[in-house]
NUTOR-639478 format. One record per residue: residue number from 1; residue in one letter; x, y, z of N, C-alpha, C in turn. Coordinates in nm, 4 decimals. Layout:
# residues N
NUM, a, X, Y, Z, X, Y, Z, X, Y, Z
...
This chain:
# residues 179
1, x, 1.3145, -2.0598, 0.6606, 1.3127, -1.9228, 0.6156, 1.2233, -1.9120, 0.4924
2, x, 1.1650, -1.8216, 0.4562, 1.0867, -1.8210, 0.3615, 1.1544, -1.7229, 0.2544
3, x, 1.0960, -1.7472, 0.1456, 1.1967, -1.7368, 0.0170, 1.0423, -1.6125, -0.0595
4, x, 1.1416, -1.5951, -0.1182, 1.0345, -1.4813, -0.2170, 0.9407, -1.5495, -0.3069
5, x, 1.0019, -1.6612, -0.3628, 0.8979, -1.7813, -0.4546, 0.7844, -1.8060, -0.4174
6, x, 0.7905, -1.7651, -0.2648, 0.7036, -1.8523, -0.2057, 0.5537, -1.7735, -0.1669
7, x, 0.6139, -1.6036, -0.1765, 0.5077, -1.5334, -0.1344, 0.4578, -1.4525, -0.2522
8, x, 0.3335, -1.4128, -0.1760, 0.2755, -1.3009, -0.2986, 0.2235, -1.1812, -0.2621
9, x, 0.2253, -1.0697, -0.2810, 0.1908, -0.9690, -0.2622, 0.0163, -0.9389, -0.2656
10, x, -0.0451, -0.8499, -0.1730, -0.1687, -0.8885, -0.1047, -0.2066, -0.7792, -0.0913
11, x, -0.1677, -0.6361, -0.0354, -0.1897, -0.5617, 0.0200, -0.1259, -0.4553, 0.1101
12, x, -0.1446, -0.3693, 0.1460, -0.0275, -0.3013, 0.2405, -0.0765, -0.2085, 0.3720
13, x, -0.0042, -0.1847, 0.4272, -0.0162, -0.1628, 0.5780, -0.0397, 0.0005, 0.5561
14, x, -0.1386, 0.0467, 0.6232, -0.1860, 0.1960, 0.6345, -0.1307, 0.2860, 0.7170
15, x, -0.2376, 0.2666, 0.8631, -0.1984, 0.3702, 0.9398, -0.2468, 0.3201, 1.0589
16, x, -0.2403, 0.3248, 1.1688, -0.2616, 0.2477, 1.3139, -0.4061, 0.3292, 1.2978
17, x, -0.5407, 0.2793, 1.3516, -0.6635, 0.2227, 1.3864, -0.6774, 0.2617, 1.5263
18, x, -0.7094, 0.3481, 1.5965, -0.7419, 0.3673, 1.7451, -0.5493, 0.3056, 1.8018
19, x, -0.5684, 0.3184, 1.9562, -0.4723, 0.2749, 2.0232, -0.4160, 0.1403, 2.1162
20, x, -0.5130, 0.0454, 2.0527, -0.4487, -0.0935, 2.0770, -0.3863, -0.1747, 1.9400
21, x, -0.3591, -0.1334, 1.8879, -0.2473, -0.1944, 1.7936, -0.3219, -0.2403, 1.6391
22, x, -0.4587, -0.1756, 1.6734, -0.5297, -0.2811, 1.4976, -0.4778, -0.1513, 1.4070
23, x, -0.4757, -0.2169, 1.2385, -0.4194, -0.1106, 1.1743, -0.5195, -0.1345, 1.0279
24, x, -0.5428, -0.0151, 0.9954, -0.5934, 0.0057, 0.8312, -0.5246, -0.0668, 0.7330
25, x, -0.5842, -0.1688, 0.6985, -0.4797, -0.2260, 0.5691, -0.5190, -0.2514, 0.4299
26, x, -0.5013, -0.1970, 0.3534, -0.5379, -0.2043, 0.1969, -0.5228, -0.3412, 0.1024
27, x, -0.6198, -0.4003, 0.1011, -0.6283, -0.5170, 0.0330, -0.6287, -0.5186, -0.1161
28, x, -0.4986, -0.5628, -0.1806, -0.4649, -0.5579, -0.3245, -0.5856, -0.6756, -0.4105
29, x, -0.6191, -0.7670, -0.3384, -0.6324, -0.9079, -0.4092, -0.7621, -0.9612, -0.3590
30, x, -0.8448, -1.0501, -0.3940, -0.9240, -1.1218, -0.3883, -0.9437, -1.2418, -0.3234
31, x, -0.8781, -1.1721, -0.1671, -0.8288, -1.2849, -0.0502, -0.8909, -1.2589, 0.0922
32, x, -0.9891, -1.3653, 0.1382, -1.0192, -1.3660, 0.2670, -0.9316, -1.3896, 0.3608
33, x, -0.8703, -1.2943, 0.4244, -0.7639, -1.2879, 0.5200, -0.7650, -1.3929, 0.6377
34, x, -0.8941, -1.4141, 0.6913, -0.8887, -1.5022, 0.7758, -0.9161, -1.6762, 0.7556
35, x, -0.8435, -1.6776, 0.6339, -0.8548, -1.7974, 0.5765, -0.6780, -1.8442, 0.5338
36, x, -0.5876, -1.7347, 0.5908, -0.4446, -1.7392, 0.5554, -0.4145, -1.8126, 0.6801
37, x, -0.2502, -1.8742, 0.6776, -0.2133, -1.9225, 0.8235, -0.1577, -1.7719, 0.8432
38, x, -0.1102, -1.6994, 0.7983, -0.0321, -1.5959, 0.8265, -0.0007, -1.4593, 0.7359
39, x, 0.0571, -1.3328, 0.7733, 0.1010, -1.2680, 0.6614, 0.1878, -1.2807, 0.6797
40, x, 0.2654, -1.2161, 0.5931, 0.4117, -1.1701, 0.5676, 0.4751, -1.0624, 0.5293
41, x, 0.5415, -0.9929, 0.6419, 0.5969, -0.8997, 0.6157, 0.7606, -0.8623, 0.5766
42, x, 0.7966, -0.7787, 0.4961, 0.9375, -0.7968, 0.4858, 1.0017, -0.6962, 0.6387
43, x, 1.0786, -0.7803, 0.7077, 1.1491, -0.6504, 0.7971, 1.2906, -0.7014, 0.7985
44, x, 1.3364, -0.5311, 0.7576, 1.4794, -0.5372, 0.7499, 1.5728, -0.6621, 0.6291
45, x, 1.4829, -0.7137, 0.5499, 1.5036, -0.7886, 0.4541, 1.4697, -0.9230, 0.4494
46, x, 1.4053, -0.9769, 0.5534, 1.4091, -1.1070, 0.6097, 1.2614, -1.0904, 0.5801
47, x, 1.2112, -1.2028, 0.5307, 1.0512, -1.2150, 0.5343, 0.9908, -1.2818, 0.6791
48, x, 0.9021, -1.2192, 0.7437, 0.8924, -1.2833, 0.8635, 0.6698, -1.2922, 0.8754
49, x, 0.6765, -1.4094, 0.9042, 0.5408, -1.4294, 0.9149, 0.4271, -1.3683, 1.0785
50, x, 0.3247, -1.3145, 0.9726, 0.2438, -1.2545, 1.1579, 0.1454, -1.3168, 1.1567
51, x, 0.1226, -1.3205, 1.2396, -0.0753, -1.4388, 1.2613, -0.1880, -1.2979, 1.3114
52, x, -0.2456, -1.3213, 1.2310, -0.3959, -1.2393, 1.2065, -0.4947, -1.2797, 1.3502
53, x, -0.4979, -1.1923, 1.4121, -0.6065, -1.2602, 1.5457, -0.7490, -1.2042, 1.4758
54, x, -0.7537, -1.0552, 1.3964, -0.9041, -1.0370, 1.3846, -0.9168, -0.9490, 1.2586
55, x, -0.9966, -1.0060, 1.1596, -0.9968, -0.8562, 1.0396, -1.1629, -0.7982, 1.0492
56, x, -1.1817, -0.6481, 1.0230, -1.3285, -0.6655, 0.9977, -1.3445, -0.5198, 0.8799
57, x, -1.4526, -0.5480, 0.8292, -1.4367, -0.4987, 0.6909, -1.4204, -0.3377, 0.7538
58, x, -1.3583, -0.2328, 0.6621, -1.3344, -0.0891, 0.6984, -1.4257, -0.0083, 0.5681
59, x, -1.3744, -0.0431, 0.4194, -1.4251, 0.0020, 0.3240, -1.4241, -0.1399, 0.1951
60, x, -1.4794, -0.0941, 0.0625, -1.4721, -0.1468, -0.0342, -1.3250, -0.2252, -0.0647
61, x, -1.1851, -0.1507, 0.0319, -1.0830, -0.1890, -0.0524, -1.0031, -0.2085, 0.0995
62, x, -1.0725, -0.1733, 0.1644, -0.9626, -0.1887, 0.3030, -1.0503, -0.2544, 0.3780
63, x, -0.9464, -0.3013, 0.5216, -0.9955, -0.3741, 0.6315, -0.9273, -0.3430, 0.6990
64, x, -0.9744, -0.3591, 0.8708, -0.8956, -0.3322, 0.9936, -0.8817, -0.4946, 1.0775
65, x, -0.7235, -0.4960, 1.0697, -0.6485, -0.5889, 1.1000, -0.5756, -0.5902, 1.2366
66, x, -0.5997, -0.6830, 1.3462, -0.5487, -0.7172, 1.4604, -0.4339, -0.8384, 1.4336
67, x, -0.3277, -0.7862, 1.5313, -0.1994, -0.8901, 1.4660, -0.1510, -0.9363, 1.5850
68, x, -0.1169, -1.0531, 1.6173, -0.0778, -1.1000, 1.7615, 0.0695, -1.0249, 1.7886
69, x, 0.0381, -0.9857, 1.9542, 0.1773, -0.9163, 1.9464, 0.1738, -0.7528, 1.9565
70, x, 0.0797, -0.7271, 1.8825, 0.0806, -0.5619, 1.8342, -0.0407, -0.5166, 1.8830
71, x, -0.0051, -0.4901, 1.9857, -0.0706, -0.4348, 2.1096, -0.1244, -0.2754, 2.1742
72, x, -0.0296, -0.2139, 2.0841, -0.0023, -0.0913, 2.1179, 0.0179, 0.0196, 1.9857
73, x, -0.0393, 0.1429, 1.9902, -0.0457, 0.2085, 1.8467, 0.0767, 0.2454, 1.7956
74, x, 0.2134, 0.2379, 1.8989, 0.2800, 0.2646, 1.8472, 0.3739, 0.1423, 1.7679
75, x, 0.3429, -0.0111, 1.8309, 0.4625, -0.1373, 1.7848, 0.3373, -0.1548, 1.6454
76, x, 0.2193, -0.0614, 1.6182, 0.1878, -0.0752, 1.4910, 0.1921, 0.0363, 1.3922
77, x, 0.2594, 0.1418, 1.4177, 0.3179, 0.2353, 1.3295, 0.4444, 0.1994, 1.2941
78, x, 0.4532, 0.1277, 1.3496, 0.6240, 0.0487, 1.2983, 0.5734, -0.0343, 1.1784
79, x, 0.4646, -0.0850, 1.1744, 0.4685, -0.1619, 1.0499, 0.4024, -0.1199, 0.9165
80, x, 0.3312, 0.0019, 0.9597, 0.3022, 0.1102, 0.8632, 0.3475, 0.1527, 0.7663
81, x, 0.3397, 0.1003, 0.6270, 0.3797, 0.1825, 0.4796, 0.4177, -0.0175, 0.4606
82, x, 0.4324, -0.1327, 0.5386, 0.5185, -0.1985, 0.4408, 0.4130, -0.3172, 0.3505
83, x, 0.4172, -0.3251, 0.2864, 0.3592, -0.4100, 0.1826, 0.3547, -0.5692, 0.2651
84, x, 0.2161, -0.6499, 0.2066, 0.1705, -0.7703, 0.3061, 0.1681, -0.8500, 0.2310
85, x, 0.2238, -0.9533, 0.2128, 0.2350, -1.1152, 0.1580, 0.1331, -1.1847, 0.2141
86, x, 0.1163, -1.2815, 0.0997, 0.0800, -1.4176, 0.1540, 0.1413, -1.5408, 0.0963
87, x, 0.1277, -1.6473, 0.2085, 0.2111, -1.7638, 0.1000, 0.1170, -1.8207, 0.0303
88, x, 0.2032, -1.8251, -0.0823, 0.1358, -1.8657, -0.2242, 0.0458, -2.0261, -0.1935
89, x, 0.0820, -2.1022, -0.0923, 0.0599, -2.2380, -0.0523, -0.0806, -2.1853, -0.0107
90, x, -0.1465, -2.0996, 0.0547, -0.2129, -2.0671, 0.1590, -0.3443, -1.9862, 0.0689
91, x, -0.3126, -1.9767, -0.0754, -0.4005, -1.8720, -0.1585, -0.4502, -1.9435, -0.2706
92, x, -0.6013, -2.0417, -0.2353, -0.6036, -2.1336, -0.3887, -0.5966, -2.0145, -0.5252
93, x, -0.5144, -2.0631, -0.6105, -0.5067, -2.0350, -0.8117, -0.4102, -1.9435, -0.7723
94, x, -0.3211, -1.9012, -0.6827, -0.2138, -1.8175, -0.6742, -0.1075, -1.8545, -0.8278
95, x, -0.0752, -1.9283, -0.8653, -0.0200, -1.9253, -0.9754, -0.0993, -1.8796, -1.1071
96, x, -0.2374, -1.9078, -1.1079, -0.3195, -1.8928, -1.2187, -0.3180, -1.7202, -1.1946
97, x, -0.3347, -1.6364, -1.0754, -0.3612, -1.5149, -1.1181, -0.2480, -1.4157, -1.1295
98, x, -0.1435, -1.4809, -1.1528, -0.0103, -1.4202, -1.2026, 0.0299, -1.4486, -1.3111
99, x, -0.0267, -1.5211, -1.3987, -0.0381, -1.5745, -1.5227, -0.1691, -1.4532, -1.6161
100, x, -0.2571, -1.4491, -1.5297, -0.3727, -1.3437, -1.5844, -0.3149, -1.2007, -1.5304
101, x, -0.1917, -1.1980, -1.4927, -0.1630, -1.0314, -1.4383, -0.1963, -1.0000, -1.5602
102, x, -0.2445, -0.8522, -1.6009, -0.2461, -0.7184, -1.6981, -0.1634, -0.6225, -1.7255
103, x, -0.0754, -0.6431, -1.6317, 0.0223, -0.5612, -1.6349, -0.0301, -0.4075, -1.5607
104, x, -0.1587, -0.3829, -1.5151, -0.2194, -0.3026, -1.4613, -0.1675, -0.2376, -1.3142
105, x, -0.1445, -0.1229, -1.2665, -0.0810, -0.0517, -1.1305, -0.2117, -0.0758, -1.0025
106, x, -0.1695, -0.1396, -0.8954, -0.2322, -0.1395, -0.7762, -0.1417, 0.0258, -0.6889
107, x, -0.2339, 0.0767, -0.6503, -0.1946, 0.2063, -0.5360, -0.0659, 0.1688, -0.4590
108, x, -0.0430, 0.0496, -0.3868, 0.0287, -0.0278, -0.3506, 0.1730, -0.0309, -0.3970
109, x, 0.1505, -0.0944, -0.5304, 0.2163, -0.0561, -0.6411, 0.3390, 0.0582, -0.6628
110, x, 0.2678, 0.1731, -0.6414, 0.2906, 0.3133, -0.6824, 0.3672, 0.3532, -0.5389
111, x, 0.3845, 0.3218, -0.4040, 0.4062, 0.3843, -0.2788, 0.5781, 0.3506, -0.3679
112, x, 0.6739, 0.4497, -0.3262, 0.8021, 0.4665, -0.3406, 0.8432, 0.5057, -0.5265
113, x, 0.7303, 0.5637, -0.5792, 0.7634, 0.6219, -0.7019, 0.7374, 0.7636, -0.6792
114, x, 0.8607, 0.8736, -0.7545, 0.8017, 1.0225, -0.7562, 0.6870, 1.0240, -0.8229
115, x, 0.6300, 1.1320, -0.7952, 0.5567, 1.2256, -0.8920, 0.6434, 1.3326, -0.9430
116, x, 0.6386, 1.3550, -1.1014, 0.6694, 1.4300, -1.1993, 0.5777, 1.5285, -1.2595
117, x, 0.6259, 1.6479, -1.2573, 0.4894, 1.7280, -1.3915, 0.5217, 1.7340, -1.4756
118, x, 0.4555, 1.7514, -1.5686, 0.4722, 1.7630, -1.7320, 0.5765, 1.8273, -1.7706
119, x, 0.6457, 1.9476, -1.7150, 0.7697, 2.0035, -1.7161, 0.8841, 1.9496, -1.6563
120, x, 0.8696, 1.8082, -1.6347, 0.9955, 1.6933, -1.5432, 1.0112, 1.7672, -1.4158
121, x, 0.9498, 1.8300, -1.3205, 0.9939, 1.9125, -1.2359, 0.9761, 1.7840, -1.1261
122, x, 0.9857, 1.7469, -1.0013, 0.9880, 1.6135, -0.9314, 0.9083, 1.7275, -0.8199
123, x, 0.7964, 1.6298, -0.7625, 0.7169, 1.6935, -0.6274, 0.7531, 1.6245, -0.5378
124, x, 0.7633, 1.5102, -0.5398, 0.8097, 1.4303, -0.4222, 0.7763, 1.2548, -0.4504
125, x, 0.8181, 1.2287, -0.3186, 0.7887, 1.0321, -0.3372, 0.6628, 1.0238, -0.2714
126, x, 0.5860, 0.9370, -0.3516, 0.5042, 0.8889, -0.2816, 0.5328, 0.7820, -0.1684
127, x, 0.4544, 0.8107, -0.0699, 0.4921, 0.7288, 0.0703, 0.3917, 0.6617, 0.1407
128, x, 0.2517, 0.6293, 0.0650, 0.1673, 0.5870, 0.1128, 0.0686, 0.6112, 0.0385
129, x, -0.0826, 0.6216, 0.0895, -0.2365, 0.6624, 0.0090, -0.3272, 0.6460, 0.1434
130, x, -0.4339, 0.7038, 0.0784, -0.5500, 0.7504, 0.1994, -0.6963, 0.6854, 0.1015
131, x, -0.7358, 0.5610, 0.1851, -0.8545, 0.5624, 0.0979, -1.0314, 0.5272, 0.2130
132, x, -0.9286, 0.6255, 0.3343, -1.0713, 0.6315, 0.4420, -1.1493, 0.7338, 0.4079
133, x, -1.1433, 0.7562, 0.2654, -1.2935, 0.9494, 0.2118, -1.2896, 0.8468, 0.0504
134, x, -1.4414, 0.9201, 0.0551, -1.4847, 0.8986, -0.1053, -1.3142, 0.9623, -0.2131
135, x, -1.2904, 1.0292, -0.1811, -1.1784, 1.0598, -0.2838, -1.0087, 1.0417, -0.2603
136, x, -0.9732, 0.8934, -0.2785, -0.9117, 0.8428, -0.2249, -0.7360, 0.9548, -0.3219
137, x, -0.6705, 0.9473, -0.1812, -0.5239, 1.0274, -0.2327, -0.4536, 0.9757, -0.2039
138, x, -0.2982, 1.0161, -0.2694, -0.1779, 0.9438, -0.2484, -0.1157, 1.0711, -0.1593
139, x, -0.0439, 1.0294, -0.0993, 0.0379, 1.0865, 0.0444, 0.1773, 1.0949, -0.0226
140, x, 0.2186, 1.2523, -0.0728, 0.4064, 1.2663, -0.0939, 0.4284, 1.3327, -0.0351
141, x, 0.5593, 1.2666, 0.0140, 0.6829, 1.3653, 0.0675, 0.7809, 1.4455, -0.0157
142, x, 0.7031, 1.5937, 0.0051, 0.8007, 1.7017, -0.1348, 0.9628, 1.6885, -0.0878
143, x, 1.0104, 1.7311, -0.1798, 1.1680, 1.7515, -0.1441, 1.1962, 1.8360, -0.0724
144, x, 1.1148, 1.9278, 0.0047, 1.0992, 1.9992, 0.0742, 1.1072, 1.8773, 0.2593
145, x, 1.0429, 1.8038, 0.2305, 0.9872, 1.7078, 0.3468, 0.8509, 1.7583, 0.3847
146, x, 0.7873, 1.8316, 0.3344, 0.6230, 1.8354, 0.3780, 0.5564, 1.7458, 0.2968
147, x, 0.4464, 1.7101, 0.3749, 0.3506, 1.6030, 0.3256, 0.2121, 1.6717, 0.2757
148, x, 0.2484, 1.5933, 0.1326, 0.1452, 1.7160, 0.0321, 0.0187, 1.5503, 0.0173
149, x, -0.0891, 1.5650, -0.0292, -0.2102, 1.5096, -0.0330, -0.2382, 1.5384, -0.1965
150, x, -0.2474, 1.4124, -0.2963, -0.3116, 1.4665, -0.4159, -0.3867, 1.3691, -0.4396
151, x, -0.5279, 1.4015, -0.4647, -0.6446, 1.3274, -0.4430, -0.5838, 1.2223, -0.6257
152, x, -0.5699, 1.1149, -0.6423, -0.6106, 0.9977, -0.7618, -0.7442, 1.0044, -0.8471
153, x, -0.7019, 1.0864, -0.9610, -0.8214, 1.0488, -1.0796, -0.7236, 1.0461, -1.2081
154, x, -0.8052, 0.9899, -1.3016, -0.7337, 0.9684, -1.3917, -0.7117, 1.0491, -1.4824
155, x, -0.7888, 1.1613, -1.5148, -0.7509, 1.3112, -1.5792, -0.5849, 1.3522, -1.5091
156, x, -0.5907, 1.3130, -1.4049, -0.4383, 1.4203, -1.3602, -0.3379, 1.2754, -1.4107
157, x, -0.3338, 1.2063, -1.4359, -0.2268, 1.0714, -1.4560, -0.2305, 1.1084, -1.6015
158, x, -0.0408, 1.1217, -1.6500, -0.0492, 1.1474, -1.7762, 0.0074, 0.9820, -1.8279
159, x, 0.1302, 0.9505, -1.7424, 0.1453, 0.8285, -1.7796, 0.2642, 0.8057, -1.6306
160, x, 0.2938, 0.6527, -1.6668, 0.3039, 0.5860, -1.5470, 0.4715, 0.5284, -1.6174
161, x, 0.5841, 0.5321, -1.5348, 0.7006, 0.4304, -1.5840, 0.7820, 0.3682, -1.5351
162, x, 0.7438, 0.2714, -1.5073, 0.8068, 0.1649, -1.3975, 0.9116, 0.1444, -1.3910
163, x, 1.0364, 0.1373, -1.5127, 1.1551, 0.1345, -1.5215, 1.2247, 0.2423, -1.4480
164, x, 1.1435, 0.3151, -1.4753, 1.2242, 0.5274, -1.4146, 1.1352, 0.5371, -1.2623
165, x, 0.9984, 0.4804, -1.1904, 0.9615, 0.4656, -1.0886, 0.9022, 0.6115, -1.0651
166, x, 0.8486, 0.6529, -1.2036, 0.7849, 0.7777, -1.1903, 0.6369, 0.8146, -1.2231
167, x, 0.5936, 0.8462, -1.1779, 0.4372, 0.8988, -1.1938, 0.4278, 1.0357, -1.2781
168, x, 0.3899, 1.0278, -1.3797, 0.3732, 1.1555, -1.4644, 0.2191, 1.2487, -1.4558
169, x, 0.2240, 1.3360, -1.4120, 0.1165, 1.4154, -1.3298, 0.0732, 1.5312, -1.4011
170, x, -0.0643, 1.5700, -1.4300, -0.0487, 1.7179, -1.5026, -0.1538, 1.7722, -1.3600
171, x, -0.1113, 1.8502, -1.2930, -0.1834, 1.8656, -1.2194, -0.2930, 2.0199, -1.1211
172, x, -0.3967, 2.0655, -1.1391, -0.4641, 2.1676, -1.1418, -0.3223, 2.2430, -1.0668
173, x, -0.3046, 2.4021, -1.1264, -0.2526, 2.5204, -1.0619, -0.3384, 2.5056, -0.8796
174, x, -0.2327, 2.5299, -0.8311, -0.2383, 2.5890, -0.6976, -0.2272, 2.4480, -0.5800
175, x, -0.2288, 2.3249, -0.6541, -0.3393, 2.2087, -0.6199, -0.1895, 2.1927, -0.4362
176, x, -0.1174, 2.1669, -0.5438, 0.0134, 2.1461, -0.3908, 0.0148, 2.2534, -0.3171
177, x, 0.0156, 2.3727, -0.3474, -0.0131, 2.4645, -0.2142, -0.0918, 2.4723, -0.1208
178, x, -0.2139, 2.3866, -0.1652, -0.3201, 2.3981, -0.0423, -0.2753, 2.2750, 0.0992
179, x, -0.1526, 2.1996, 0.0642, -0.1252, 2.1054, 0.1900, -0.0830, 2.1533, 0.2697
């Protein structure tokens, strides 16, 4: 069984890729994928390893990933939103670049924190990000349950708090009504 010690966080799962099972995946780290024995995904709490049949580059920060098994667009919307390991055995200086963390937020990062406005008012959780357009956005679900789109720059980020899992937002009038 594989243990949490053992893995490291890499990247995360997008959105299914056409309809044989390859999927958009957002690469956190400075890792040639097809140089891993495997990823790792958490399901249902259990870390369970997938074997990579094919990656090929998508953008600057993403790649499109074929996974043995996942065949079909829908057994790969199942794995959609969850965050991708690698074992630390499998990633040369994996200890050295957790030692140089900054303490700095990956997008990744941020999926399952609200957004807040400056008046504490809550818009929703973030549940993902979009970074297939020059102006890459984070994907929330309002408390409403509609899925609002707010494009990432750093003028609208007032501050960030990991303890509270909130995103502090000042953000243009009208900007959530247009989703």
């Amino acid at each position: 069984m594989i243990g949490q010690s053992e893995i490291m966080p890499i990247g995360l799962l997008l959105k299914p890729h056409g309809i044989k099972g390859e999927i958009t995946m957002q690469v956190d780290a400075d890792i040639d994928l097809r140089e891993l024995r495997c990823i790792v995904l958490d399901i249902d709490g259990i870390y369970v390893p997938y074997f990579i049949d094919s990656v090929r580059p998508r953008s600057s920060e993403s790649v499109l990933v074929t996974i043995s098994d996942i065949d079909t667009e829908e057994k790969a919307q199942e794995l959609c939103g969850k965050e991708v390991y690698a074992l630390r055995a499998d990633v040369p200086n994996a200890d050295d670049a957790d030692d140089a963390d900054d303490g700095g937020f990956f997008l990744a990062d941020l999926v399952g924190y609200n957004i807040e406005t400056n008046e504490n008012e809550c818009i929703g959780e973030i549940i993902a990000y979009d970074d297939s357009t020059e102006n890459v956005l984070i994907v929330v679900r309002s408390l409403a349950g509609k899925t609002i789109y707010i494009p990432i720059a750093d003028e609208f980020i007032d501050g960030i708090d990991p303890d509270k899992k909130v995103v502090m937002m000042d953000l243009p009038e009208g900007l959530i009504d247009l989703n």
